[in-house]
C-alpha positions in Angstrom: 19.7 -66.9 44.8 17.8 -64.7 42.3 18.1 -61.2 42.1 15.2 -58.9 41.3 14.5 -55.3 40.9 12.5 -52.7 40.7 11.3 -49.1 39.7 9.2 -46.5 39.1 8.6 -44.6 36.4 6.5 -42.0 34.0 3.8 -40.0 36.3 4.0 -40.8 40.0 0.4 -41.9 41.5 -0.7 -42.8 45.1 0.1 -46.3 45.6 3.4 -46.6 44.1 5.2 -47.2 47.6 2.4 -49.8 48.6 3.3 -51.9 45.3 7.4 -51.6 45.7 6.9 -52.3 49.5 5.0 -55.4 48.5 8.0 -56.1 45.7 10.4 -55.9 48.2 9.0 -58.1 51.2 7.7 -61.0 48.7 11.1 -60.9 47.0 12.8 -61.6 50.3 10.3 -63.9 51.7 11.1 -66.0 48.8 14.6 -66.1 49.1 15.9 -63.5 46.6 17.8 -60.4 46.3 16.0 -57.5 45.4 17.5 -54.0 44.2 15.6 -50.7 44.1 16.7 -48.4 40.8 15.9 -44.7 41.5 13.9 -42.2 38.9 12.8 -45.0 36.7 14.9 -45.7 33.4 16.6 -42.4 34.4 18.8 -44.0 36.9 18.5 -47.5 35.0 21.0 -45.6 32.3 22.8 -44.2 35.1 23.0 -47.4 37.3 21.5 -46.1 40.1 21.0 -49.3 42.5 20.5 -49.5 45.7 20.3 -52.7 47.5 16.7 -53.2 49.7 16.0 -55.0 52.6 12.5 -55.0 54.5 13.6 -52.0 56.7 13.8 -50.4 53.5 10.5 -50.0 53.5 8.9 -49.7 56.5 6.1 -47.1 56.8 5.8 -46.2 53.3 2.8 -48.2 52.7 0.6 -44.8 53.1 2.3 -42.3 51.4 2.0 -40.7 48.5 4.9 -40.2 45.6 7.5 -42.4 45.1 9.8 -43.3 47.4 12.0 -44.5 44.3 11.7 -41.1 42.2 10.9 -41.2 39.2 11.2 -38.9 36.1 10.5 -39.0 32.0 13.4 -40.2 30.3 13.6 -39.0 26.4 16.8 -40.3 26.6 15.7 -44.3 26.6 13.8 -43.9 23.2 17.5 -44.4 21.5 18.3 -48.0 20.8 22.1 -47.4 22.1 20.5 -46.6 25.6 18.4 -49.2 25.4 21.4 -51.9 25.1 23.1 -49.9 27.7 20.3 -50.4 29.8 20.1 -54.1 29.3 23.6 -54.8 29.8 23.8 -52.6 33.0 20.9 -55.4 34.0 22.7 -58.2 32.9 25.7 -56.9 34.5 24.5 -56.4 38.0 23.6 -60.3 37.4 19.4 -58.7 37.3 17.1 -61.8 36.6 13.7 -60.3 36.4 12.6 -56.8 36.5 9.4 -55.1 37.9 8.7 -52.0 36.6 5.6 -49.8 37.9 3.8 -47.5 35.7 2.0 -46.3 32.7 1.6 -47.0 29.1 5.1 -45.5 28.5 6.3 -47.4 30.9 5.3 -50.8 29.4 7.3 -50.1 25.8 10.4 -49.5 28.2 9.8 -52.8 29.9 8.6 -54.4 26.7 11.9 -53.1 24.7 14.1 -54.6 28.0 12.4 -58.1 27.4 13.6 -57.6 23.3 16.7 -57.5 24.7 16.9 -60.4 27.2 15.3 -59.0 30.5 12.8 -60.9 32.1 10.2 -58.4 33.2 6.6 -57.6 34.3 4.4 -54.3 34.5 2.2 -53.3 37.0 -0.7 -50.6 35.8 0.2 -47.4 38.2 -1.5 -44.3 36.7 -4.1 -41.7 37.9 -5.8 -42.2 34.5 -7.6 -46.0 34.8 -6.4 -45.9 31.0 -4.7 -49.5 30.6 -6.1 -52.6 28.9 -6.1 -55.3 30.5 -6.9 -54.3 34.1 -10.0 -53.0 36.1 -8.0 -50.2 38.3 -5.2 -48.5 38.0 -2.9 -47.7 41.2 -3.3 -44.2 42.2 -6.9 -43.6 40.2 -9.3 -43.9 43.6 -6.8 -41.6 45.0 -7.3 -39.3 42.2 -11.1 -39.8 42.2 -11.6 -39.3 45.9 -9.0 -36.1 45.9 -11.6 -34.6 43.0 -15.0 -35.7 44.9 -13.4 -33.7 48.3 -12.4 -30.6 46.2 -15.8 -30.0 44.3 -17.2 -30.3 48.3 -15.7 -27.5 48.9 -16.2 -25.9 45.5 -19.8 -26.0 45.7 -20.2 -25.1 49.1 -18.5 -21.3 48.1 -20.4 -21.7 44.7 -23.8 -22.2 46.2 -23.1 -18.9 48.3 -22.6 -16.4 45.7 -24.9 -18.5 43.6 -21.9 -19.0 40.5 -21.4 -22.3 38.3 -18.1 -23.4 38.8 -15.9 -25.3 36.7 -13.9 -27.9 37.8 -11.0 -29.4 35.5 -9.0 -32.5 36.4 -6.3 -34.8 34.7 -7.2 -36.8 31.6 -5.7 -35.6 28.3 -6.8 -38.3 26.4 -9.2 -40.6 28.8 -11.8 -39.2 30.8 -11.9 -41.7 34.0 -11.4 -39.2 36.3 -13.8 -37.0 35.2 -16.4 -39.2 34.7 -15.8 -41.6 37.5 -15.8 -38.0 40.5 -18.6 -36.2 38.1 -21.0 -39.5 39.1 -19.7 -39.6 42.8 -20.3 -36.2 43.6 -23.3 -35.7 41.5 -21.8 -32.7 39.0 -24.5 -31.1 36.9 -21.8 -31.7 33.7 -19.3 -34.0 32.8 -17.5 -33.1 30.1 -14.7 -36.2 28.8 -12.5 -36.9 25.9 -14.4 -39.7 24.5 -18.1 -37.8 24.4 -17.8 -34.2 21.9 -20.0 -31.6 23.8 -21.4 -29.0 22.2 -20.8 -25.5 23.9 -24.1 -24.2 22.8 -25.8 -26.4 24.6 -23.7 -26.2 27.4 -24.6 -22.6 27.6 -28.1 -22.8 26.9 -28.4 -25.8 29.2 -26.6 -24.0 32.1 -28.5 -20.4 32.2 -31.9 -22.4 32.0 -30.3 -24.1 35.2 -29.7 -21.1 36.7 -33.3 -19.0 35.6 -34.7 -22.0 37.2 -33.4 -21.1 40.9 -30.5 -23.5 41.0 -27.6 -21.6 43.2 -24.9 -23.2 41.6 -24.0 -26.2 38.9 -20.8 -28.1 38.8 -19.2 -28.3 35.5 -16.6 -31.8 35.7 -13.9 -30.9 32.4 -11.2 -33.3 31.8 -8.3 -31.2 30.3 -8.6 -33.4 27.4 -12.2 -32.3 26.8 -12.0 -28.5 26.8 -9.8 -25.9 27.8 -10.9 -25.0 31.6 -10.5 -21.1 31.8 -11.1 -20.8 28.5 -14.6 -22.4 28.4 -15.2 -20.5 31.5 -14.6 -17.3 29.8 -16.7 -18.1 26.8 -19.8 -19.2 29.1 -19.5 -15.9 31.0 -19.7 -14.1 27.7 -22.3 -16.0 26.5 -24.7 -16.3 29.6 -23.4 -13.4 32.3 -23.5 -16.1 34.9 -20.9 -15.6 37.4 -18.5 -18.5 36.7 -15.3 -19.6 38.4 -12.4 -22.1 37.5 -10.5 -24.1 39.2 -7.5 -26.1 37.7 -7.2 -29.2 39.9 -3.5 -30.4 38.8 -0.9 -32.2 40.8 -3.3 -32.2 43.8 -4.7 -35.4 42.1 -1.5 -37.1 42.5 -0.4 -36.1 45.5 -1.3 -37.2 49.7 -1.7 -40.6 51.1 -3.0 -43.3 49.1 -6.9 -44.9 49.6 -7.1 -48.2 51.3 -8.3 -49.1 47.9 -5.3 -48.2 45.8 -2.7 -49.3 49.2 -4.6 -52.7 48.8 -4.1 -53.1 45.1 -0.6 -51.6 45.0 0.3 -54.8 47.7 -1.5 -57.0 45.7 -0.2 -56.4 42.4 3.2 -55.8 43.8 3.4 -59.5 45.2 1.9 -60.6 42.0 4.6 -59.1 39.5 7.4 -61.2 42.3 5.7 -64.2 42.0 5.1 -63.8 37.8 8.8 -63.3 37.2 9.7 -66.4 39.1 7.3 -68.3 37.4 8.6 -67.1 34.1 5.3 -65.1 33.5 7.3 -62.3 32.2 6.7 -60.0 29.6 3.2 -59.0 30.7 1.4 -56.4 32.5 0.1 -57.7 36.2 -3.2 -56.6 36.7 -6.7 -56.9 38.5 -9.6 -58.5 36.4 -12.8 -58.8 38.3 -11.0 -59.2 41.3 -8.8 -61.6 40.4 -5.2 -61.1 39.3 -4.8 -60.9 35.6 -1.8 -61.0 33.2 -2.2 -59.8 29.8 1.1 -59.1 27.3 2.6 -56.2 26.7 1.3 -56.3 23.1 -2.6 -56.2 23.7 -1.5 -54.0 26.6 -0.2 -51.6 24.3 -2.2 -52.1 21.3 -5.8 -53.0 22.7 -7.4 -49.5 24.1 -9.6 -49.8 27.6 -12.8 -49.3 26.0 -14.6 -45.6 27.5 -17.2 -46.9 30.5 -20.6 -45.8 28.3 -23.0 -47.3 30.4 -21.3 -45.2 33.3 -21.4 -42.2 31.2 -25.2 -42.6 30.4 -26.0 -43.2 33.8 -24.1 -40.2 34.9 -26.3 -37.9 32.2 -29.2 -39.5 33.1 -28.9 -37.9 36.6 -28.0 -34.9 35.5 -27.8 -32.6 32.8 -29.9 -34.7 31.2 -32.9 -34.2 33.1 -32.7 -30.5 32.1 -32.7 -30.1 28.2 -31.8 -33.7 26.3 -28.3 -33.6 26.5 -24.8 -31.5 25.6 -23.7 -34.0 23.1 -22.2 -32.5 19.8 -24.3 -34.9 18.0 -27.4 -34.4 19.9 -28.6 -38.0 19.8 
C-alpha cells in the first residue's frame, strides 16, 4: 500500500480545503495511505503528521483557510533542512508528496524531488500568477470578494459624490485588479504590468467629476501605487473628496466560490492520480479546461504572460472614453 501526503503552504487562499479534501478521498479510494502535514514545510521540519481518513474531512469543502495551517518557512531555504526534510519523508516510508501552493511553494517541492521525493504542485494563490495554468485556487474568491466590496464602496461614494480608491492584493501581478476593475466596471484600473501616469490620473478624474459624475472607482493593485498615498496626492492636486480603502486579508478569507471549490477537487484528484502514475515533478493545473501538467522548471522560469487584451478591453470601457488614457507612455 502506498503512502501519500499532503500540505499546504505560503499564502492560504479559498479553496485549499476543497483540494486536500479531494487528496484525501482519491488517495483512499485508490487504496493508499494518506498523511496530512500541518503549516506547510514548517511542520514538514518538525514532523508534524497526522494520519487522514475521509472523516477527516468532512464539511470542509466550503470553507475558507486551511484546515492544514500553513505558514512561511525561512527556515527550509538551508540545504541541511532541506535533507532533513527529505529524510523525515523517506522515513515515515512517504512515496509521493502533494503540496498546494504558490510559486514559493513549487521550489520547496521542486528541491524535495532533487532529493528523491516524488512530488506534484497544485497552483493555490489569490494572485492567478502561475505558468502553466488558466486559474489559480482561491483567485475567483478573491475577485468576487473585491466586486462585492466596491458595491458597497460606490453606493457610500455616490452619496457624498467622492472618488474612491480601492486597493487589493497584487504586488507584483495585477489579476485581481484587473480581473474585479472589468467586473464591476471601475472608472480606473491601475496594475503592475501597465505604468500610469498620476497627471493624467488627476486630470482625467476632476474632468470626470466637472462633468457631473457622483463618484469614480479607482481599482490600485498594491503593486501599482501606494493606496493612501496616491489618495492624498489626488486630493492635493484636484480638491475632490477622495477616500481609501485597503482591501487586505478580506480577499483571502470566507467560503470559497463554486468555481474555485470545483477546481480545488479537481486538481486535488489530479495531483493523486499524477503521483501514482509517476507524473511527478510537475505542477497540476487547468489548461482550457482540461487538466494540464507542466514541470516545475517552466513553472518557475516561464512568467504567466499579463492578460492585454483584457486590459484594453477594460480601458476601452472606461477611462478611456474620457481623455485617451492614463498610460505613462501615453500611446
Amino acid at each position: 500500500m502506498k503512502r501519500l501526503a499532503v500540505l499546504t503552504s505560503g499564502g492560504d487562499a479559498p479553496g485549499m480545503n476543497a483540494a486536500v479534501r479531494a487528496v484525501v478521498r482519491t488517495a483512499l479510494a485508490l487504496g493508499c495511505q494518506i498523511y496530512g502535514i500541518y503549516r506547510g514545510y514548517a511542520g514538514l521540519l518538525d514532523d508534524d503528521f497526522v494520519r487522514m481518513e475521509s472523516s477527516s474531512v468532512s464539511g470542509v469543502v466550503l470553507h475558507g483557510g486551511t484546515m492544514l495551517k500553513t505558514a512561511r518557512c525561512k527556515e527550509f531555504l538551508e540545504e541541511e533542512n532541506q535533507i532533513k526534510a527529505a529524510e523525515t519523508l523517506k522515513h515515515r516510508g512517504i512515496d509521493g508528496l502533494v503540496v498546494v501552493g504558490g510559486d514559493g511553494s513549487i521550489k520547496g517541492a521542486e528541491v524535495l524531488s532533487k532529493l528523491g521525493i516524488s512530488t506534484v504542485t497544485i497552483p493555490g494563490t489569490i494572485d492567478n500568477d502561475m505558468h502553466g495554468t488558466d486559474e489559480t485556487i482561491g483567485h475567483d474568491t478573491a475577485v468576487n470578494a473585491v466586486v462585492s466590496a466596491v458595491s458597497r464602496i460606490r453606493d457610500t461614494a455616490s452619496a457624498h459624490n467622492r472618488a474612491a480608491i480601492v486597493e487589493v492584493m497584487g504586488r507584483f501581478a495585477g489579476n485581481i485588479a484587473l480581473d474585479s476593475g472589468l467586473a464591476c466596471g471601475a472608472e480606473y484600473i491601475l496594475v503592475p504590468e501597465v505604468p500610469f501616469s498620476r497627471e493624467k490620473l488627476a486630470r482625467s478624474l476632476k474632468r470626470q467629476m466637472e462633468e457631473g459624475r457622483t463618484n469614480s472607482i479607482i481599482i490600485c493593485a498594491e503593486g501599482a501605487d501606494d493606496g493612501r498615498a496616491l489618495g492624498e496626492w489626488l486630493k492635493e492636486r484636484t480638491d475632490i473628496d477622495i477616500c481609501t480603502t485597503i482591501l487586505g486579508f478580506i480577499q483571502r478569507g470566507g467560503q470559497p466560490s463554486a468555481k474555485d471549490a470545483i477546481l480545488g477537487s479537481t486538481l486535488g484528484a489530479a495531483a493523486v492520480k499524477a503521483l501514482l502514475d509517476g507524473e511527478t515533478a510537475a505542477l497540476v493545473g487547468m489548461w482550457e479546461g482540461k487538466v494540464r501538467k507542466v514541470s516545475y522548471e517552466d513553472a518557475k522560469h516561464i512568467k504567466k504572460p499579463f492578460n492585454q487584451k483584457l486590459y484594453d478591453l477594460a480601458e476601452m470601457l472606461g477611462a478611456a472614453q474620457v481623455e485617451g488614457n492614463i498610460r505613462e507612455s501615453g500611446l
